[in-house]
C-alpha atoms as a printed R data frame, in Angstrom:
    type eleno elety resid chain resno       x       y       z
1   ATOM     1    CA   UNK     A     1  75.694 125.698 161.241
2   ATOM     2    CA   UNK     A     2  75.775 122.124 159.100
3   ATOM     3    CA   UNK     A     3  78.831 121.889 156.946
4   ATOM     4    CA   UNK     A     4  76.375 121.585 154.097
5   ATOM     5    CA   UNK     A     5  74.861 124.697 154.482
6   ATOM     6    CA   UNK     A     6  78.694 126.940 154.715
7   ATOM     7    CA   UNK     A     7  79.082 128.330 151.406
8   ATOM     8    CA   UNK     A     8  82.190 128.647 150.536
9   ATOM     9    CA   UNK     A     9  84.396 130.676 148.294
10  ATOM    10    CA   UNK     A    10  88.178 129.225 147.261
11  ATOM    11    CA   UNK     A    11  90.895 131.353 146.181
12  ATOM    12    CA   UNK     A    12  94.148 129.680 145.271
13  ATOM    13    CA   UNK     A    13  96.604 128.583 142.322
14  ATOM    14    CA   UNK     A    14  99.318 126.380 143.349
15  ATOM    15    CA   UNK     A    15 100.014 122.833 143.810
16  ATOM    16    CA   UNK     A    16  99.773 124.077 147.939
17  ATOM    17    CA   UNK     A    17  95.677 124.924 147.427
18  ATOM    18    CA   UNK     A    18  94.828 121.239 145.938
19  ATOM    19    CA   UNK     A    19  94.835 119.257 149.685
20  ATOM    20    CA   UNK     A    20  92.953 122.011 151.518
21  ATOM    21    CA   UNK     A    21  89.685 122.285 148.226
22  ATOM    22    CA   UNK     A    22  90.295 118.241 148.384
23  ATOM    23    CA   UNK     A    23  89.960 118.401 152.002
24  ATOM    24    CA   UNK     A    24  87.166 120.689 152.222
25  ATOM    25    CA   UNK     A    25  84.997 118.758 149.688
26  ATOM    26    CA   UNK     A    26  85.467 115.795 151.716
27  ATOM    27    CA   UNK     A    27  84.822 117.222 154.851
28  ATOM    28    CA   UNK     A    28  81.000 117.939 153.206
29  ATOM    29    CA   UNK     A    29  81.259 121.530 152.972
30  ATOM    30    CA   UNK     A    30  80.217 123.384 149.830
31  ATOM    31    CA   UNK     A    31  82.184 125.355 147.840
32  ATOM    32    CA   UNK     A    32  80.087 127.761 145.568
33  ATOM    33    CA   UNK     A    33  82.969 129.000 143.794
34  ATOM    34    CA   UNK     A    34  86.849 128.251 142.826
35  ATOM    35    CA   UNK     A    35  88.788 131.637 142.207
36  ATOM    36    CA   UNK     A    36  92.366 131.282 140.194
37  ATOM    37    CA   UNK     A    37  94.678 132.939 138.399
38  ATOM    38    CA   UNK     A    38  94.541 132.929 134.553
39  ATOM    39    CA   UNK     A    39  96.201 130.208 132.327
40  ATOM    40    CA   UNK     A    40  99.464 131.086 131.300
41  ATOM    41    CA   UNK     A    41 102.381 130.131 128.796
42  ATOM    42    CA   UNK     A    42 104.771 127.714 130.113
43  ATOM    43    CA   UNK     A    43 107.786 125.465 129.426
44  ATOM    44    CA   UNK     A    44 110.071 126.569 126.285
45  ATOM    45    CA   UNK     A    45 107.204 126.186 123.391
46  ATOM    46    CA   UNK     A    46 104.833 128.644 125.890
47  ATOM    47    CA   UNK     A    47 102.130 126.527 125.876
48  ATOM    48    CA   UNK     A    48  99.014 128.092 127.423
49  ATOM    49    CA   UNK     A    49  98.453 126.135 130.650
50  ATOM    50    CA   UNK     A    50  95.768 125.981 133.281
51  ATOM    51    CA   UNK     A    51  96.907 126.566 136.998
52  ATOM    52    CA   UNK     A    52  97.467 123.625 139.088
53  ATOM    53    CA   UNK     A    53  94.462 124.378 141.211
54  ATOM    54    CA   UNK     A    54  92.090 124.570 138.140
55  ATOM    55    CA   UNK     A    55  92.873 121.789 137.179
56  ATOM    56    CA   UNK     A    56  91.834 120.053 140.409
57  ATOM    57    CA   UNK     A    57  88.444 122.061 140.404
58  ATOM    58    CA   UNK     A    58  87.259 121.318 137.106
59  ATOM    59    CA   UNK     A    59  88.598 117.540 137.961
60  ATOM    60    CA   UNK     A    60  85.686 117.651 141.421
61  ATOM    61    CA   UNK     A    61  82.876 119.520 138.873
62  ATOM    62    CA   UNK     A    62  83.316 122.597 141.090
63  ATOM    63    CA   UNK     A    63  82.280 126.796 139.329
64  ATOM    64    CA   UNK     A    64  86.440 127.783 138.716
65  ATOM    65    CA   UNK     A    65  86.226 131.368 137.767
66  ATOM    66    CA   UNK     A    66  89.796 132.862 136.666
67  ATOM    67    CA   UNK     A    67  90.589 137.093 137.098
68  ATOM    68    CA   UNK     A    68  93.586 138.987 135.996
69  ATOM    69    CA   UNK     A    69  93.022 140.770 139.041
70  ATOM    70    CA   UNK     A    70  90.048 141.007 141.710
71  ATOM    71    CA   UNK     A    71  87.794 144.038 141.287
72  ATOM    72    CA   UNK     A    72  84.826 144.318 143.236
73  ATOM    73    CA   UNK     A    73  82.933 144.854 140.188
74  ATOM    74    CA   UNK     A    74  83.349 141.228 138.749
75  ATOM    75    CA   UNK     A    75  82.821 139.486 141.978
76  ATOM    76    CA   UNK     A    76  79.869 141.514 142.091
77  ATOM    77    CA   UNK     A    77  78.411 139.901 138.715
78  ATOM    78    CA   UNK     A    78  80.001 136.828 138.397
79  ATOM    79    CA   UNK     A    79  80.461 134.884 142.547
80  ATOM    80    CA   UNK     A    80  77.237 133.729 144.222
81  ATOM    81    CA   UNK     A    81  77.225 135.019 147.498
82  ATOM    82    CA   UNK     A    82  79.117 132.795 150.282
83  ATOM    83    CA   UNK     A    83  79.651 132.599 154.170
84  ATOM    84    CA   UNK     A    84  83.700 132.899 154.334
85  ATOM    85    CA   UNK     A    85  86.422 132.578 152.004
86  ATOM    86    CA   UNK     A    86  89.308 130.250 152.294
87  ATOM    87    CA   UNK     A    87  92.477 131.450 150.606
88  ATOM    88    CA   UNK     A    88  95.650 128.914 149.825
89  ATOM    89    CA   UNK     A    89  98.224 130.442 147.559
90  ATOM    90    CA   UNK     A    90  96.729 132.634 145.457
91  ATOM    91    CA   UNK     A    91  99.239 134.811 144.618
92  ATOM    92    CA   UNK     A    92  96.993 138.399 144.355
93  ATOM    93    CA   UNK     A    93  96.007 141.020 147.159
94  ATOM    94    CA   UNK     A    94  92.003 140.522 147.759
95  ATOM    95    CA   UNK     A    95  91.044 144.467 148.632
96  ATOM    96    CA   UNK     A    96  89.099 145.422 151.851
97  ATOM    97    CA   UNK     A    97  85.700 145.665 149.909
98  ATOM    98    CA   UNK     A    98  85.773 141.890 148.542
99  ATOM    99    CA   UNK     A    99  86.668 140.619 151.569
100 ATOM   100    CA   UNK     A   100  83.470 142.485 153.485
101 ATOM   101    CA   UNK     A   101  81.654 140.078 150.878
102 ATOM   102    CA   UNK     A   102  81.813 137.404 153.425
103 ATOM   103    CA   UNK     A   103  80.284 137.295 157.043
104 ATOM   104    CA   UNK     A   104  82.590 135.060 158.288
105 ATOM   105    CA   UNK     A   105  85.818 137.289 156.500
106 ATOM   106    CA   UNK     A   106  88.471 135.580 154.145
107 ATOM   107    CA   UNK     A   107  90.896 132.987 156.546
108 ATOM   108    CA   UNK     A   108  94.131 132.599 154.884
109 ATOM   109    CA   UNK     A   109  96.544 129.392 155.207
110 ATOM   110    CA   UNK     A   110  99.791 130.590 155.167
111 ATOM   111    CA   UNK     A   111 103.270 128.196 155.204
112 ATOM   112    CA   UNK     A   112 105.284 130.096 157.779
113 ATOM   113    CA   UNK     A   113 105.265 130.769 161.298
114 ATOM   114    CA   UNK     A   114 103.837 134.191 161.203
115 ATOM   115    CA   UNK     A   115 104.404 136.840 161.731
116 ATOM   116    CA   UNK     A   116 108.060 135.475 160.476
117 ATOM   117    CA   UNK     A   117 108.145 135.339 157.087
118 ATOM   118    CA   UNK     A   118 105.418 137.414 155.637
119 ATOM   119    CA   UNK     A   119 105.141 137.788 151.936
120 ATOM   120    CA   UNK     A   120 105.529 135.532 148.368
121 ATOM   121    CA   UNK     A   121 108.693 133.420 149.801
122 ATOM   122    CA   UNK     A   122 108.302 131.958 153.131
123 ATOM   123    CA   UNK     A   123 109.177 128.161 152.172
124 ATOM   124    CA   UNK     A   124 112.404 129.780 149.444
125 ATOM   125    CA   UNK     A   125 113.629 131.974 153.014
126 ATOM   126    CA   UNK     A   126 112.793 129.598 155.318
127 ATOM   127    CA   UNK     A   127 115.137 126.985 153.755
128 ATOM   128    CA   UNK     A   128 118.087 129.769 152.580
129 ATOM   129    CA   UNK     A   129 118.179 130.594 156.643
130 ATOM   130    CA   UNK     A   130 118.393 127.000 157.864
131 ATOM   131    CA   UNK     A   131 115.738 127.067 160.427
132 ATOM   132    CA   UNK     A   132 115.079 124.093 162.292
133 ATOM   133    CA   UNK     A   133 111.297 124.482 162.159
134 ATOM   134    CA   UNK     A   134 108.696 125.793 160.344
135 ATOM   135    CA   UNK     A   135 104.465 125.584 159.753
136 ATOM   136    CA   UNK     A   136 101.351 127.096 158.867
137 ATOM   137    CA   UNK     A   137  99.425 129.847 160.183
138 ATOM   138    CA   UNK     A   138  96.125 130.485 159.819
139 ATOM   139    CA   UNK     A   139  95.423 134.113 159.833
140 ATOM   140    CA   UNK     A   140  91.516 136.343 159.361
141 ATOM   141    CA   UNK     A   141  92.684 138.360 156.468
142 ATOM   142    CA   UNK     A   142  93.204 142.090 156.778
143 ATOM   143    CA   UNK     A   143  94.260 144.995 154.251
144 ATOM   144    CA   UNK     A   144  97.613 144.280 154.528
145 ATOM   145    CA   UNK     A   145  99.949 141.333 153.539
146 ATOM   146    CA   UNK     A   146  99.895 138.509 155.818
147 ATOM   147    CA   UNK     A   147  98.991 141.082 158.178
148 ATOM   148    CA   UNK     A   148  95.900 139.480 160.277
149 ATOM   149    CA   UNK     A   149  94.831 138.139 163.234
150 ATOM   150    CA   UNK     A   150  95.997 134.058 163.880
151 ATOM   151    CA   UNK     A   151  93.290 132.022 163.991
152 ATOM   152    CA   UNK     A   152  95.465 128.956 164.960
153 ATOM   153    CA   UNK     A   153  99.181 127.203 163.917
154 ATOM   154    CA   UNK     A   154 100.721 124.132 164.050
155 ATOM   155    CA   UNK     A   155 104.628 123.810 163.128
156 ATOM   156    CA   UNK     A   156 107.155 120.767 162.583
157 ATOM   157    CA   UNK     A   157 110.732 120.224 162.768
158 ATOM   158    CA   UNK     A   158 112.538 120.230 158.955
159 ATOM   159    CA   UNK     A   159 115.376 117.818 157.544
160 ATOM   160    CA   UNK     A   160 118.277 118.854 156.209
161 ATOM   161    CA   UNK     A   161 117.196 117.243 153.164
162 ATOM   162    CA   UNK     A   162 114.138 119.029 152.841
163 ATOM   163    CA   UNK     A   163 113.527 120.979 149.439
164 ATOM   164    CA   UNK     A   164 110.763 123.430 148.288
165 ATOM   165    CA   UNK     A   165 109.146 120.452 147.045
166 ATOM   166    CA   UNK     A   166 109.474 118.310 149.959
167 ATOM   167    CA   UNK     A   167 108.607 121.033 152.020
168 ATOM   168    CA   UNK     A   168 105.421 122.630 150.058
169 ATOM   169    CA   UNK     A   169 104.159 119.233 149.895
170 ATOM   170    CA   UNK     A   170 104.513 119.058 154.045
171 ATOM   171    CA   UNK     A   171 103.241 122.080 154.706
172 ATOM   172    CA   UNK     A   172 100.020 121.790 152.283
173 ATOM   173    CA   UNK     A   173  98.874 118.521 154.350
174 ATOM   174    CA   UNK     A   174  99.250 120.411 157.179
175 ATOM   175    CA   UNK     A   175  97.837 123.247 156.543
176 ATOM   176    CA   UNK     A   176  94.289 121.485 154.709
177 ATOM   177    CA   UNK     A   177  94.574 118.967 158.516
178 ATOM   178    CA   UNK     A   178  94.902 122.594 160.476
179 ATOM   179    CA   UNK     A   179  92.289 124.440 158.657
180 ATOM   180    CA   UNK     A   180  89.304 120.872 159.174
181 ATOM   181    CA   UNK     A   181  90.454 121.370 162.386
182 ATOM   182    CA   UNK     A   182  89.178 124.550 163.535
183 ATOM   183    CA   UNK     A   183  87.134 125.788 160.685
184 ATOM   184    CA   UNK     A   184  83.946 124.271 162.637
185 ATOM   185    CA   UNK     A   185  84.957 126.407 166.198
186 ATOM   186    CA   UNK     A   186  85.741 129.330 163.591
187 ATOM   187    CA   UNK     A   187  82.305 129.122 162.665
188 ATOM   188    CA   UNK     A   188  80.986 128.900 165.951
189 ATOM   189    CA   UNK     A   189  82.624 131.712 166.983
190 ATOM   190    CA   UNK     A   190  84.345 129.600 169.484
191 ATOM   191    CA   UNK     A   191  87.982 130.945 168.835
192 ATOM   192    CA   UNK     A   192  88.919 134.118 169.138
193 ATOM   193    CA   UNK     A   193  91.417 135.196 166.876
194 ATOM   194    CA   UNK     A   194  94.396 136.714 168.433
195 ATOM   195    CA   UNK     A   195  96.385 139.966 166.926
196 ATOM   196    CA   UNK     A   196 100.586 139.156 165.229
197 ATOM   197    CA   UNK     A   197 103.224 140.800 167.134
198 ATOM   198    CA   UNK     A   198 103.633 143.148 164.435
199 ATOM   199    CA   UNK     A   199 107.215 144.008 165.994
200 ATOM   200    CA   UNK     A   200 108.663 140.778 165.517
201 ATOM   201    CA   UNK     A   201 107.432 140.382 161.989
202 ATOM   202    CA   UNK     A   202 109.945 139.694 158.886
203 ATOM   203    CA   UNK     A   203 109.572 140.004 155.331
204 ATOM   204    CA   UNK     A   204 110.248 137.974 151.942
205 ATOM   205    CA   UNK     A   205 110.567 139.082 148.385
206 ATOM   206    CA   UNK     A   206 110.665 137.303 145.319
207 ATOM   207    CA   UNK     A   207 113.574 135.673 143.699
208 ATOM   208    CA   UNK     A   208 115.494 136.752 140.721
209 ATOM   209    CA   UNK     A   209 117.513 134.652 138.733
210 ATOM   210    CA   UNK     A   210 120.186 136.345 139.822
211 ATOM   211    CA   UNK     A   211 119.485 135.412 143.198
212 ATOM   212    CA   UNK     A   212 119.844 131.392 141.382
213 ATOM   213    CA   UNK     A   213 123.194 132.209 140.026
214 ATOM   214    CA   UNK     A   214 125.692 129.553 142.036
215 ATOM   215    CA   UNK     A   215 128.528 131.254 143.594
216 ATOM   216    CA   UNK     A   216 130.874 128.608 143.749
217 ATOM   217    CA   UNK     A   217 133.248 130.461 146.270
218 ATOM   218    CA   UNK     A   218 130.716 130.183 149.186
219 ATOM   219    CA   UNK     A   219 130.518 126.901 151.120
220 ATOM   220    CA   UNK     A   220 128.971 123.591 150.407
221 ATOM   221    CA   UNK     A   221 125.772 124.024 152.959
222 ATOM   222    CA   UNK     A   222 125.339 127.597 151.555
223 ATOM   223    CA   UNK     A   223 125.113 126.110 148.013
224 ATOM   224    CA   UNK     A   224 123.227 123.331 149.260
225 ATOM   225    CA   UNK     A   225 120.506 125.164 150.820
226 ATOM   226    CA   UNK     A   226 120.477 127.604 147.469
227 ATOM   227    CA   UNK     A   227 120.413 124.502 145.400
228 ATOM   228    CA   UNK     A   228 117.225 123.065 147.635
229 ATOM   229    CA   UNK     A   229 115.083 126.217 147.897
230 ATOM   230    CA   UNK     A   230 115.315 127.862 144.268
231 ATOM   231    CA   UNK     A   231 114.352 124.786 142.549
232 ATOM   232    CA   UNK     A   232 112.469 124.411 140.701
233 ATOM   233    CA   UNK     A   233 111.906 128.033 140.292
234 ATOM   234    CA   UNK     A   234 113.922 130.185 139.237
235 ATOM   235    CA   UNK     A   235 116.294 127.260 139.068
236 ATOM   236    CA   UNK     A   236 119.827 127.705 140.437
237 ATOM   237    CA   UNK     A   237 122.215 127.691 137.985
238 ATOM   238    CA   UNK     A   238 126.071 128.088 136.885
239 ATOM   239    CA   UNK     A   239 128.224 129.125 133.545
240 ATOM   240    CA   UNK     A   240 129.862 126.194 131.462
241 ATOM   241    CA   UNK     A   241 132.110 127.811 129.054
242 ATOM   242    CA   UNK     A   242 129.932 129.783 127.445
243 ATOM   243    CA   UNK     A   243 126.517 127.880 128.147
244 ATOM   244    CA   UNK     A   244 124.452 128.005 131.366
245 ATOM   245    CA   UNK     A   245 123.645 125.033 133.304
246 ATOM   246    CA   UNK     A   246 121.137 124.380 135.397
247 ATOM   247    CA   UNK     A   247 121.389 122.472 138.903
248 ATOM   248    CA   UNK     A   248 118.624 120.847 139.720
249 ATOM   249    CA   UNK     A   249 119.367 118.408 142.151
250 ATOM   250    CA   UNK     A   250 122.546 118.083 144.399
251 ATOM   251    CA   UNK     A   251 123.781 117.073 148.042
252 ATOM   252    CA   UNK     A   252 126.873 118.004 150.297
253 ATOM   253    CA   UNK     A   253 129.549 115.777 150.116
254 ATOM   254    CA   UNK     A   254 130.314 114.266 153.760
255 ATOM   255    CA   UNK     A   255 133.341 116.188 155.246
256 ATOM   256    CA   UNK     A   256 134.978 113.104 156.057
257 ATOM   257    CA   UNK     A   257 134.975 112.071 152.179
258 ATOM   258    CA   UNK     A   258 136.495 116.057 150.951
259 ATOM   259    CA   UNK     A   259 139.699 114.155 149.367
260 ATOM   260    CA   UNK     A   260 140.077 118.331 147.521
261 ATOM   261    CA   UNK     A   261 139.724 119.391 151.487
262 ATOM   262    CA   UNK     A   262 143.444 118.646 151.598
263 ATOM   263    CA   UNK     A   263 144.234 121.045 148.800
264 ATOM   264    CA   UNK     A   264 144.402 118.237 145.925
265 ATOM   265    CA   UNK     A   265 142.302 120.509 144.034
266 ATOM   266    CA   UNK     A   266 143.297 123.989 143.530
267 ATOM   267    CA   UNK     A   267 140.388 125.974 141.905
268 ATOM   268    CA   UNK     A   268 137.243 126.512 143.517
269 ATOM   269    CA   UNK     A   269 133.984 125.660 141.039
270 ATOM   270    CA   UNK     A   270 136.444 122.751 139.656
271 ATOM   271    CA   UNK     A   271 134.604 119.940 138.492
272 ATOM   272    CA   UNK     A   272 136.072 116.405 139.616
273 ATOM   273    CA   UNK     A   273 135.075 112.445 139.964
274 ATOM   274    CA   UNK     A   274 136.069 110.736 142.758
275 ATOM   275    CA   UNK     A   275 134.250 107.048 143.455
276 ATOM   276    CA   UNK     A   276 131.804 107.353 140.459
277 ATOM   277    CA   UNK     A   277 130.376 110.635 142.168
278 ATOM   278    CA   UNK     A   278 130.898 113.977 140.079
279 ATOM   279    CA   UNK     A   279 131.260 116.647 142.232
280 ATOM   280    CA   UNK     A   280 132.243 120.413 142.370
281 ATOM   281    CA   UNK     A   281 134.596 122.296 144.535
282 ATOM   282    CA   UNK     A   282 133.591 125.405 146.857
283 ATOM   283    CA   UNK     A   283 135.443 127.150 149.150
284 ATOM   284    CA   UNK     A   284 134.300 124.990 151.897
285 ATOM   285    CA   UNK     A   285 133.334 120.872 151.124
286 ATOM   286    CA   UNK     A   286 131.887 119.862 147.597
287 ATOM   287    CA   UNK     A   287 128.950 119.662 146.387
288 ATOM   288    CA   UNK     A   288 127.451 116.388 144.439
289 ATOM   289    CA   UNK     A   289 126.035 117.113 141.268
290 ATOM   290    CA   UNK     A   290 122.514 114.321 140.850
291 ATOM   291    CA   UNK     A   291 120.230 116.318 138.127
292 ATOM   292    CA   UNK     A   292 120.981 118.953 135.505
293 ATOM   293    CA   UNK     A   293 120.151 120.582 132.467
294 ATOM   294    CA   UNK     A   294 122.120 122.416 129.710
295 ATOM   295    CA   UNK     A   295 120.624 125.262 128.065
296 ATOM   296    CA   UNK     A   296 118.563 123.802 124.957
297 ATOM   297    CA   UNK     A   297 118.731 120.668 126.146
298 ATOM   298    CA   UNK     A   298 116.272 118.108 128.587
299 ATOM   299    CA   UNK     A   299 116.661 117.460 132.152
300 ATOM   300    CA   UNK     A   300 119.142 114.612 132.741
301 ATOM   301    CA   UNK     A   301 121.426 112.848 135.402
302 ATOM   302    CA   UNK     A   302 124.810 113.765 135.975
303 ATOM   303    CA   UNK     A   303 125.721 110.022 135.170
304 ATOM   304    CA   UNK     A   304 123.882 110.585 131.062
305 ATOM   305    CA   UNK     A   305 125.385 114.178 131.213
306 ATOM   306    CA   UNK     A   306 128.890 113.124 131.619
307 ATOM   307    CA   UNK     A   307 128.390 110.137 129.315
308 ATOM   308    CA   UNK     A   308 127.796 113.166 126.188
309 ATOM   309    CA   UNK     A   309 130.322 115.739 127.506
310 ATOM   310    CA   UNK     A   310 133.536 114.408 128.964
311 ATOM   311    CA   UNK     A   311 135.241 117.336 128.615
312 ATOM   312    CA   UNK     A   312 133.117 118.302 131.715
313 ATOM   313    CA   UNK     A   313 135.252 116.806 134.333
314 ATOM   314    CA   UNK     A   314 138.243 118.713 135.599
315 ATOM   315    CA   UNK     A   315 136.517 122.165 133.906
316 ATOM   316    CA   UNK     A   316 135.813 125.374 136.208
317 ATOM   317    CA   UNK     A   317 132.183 126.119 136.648
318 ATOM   318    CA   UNK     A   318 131.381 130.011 137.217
């Protein structure tokens, strides 16, 4: 078949969906339809916003059609009918009798190695474990969660600087380059897709903000890596006084530099300066503060934080 004559149905939301419907257009291929989640209220006034991926869609003229949830019964009415659907982030369950819409099934680009890290969090978990690697998968959609057969996957090694940012950005490219790849031998029926080892799989769940609260009593990679995954949601945070500050940005102080190492410091979450860095104690190293944000107030650097509360140096965050 000619890549203009695939139709083409796109399900996503995220900023991870935008390469692979940029990369598909390109390509030549048509997409009949964009599926997305609804706009929703966001930032502190709860203005209603448009998901990232809409905002691409309407941006390349293309139908965006937006469901509180997927019922057969709108698809039905509302989706011309297409060859296969490409999902990228979506965020929703499709049930067994959408997907049996499309001859080709639903193929789903999904940023882990599966069948590791199945389920909303694999970039969050993969960074909170400190693997070495990580990629996408490529799976032929089934009834359950990231539960198919792998069509193909491609993986990389990650930097211990790597956030969910950094990463989601990585793994999107990757992921649109993996799917232009093979989508034409999908097609074909030139690869056959090949069933998980559903024994080896592991799960994810969604974070809490709980799960962001800083525990200043475990070590400075531990905090690090919490610091790097949960931003920018749900944000790690930590208690000052009786306010909550976010953490938005941060690095491990090199070992070799831990002057409070040496017990010059005695509290652990003690906030301290030491060569125009501000940092924070743990039980293990220190922790550079770089970005932050008060409650009620805007995102700023630690250098214009400090300059409006001195009294933050030498207090005990909890």
């Amino acid at each position: 078949m000619d890549k203009k004559d695939i139709k083409i149905i796109f399900l996503g939301t995220s900023e991870f969906a935008i390469p692979t419907l940029e990369a598909l257009i390109k390509e030549g291929y048509k997409i009949v339809a964009v599926i997305t989640n609804p706009d929703e209220p966001k930032g502190r006034k709860k203005i209603l916003s448009p998901p990232p991926l809409k905002i691409t869609a309407q941006k390349l003229n293309l139908n965006v059609l937006q469901f509180p949830t997927l019922k057969i019964e709108n698809l039905k009415l509302k989706i011309p009918k297409a060859d296969v659907g490409i999902v990228a982030a979506y965020g929703k369950i499709i049930p067994p009798e959408i997907i049996n819409l499309f001859p080709f099934g639903i193929l789903n680009i999904h940023p882990s190695l599966l069948p590791k890290y199945r389920g909303p969090t694999p970039i969050q978990t993969t960074i909170l474990n400190s693997e070495k690697e990580t990629g996408v998968t490529i799976i032929k959609i089934d009834e359950e969660v990231d539960h198919g057969d792998i069509i193909s996957n491609s993986q990389f090694l990650i930097s211990n600087e790597d956030t969910y940012k950094t990463l989601e950005s990585r793994l999107a490219k990757l992921g649109a380059e993996l799917l232009i790849k093979i989508l034409p031998d999908y097609l074909a029926g030139r690869i056959a897709p090949q069933p998980q080892d559903h024994s080896q799989a592991t799960f994810t769940r969604k974070f809490t903000r709980e799960d962001a609260k800083i525990d200043w009593s475990k070590t400075a990679e531990e905090i690090d890596r919490q610091i790097r995954a949960l931003n920018p949601e749900p944000g790690t945070w930590t208690s000052w006084g009786d306010k909550t500050l976010k953490i938005l940005e941060a690095k491990i102080q090199p070992p070799s530099a831990n002057r409070h190492d040496r017990g010059d410091l005695q509290k652990v979450g003690q906030v301290f300066q030491e060569n125009g860095k501000v940092m924070v104690k743990t039980s293990k190293g220190a922790i550079i503060l770089k970005t932050v944000q008060l409650e009620g107030k805007k995102v700023m650097s630690i250098e214009d934080f400090i300059r409006g509360n001195r009294d933050f140096i030498g207090s005990v965050l909890e």
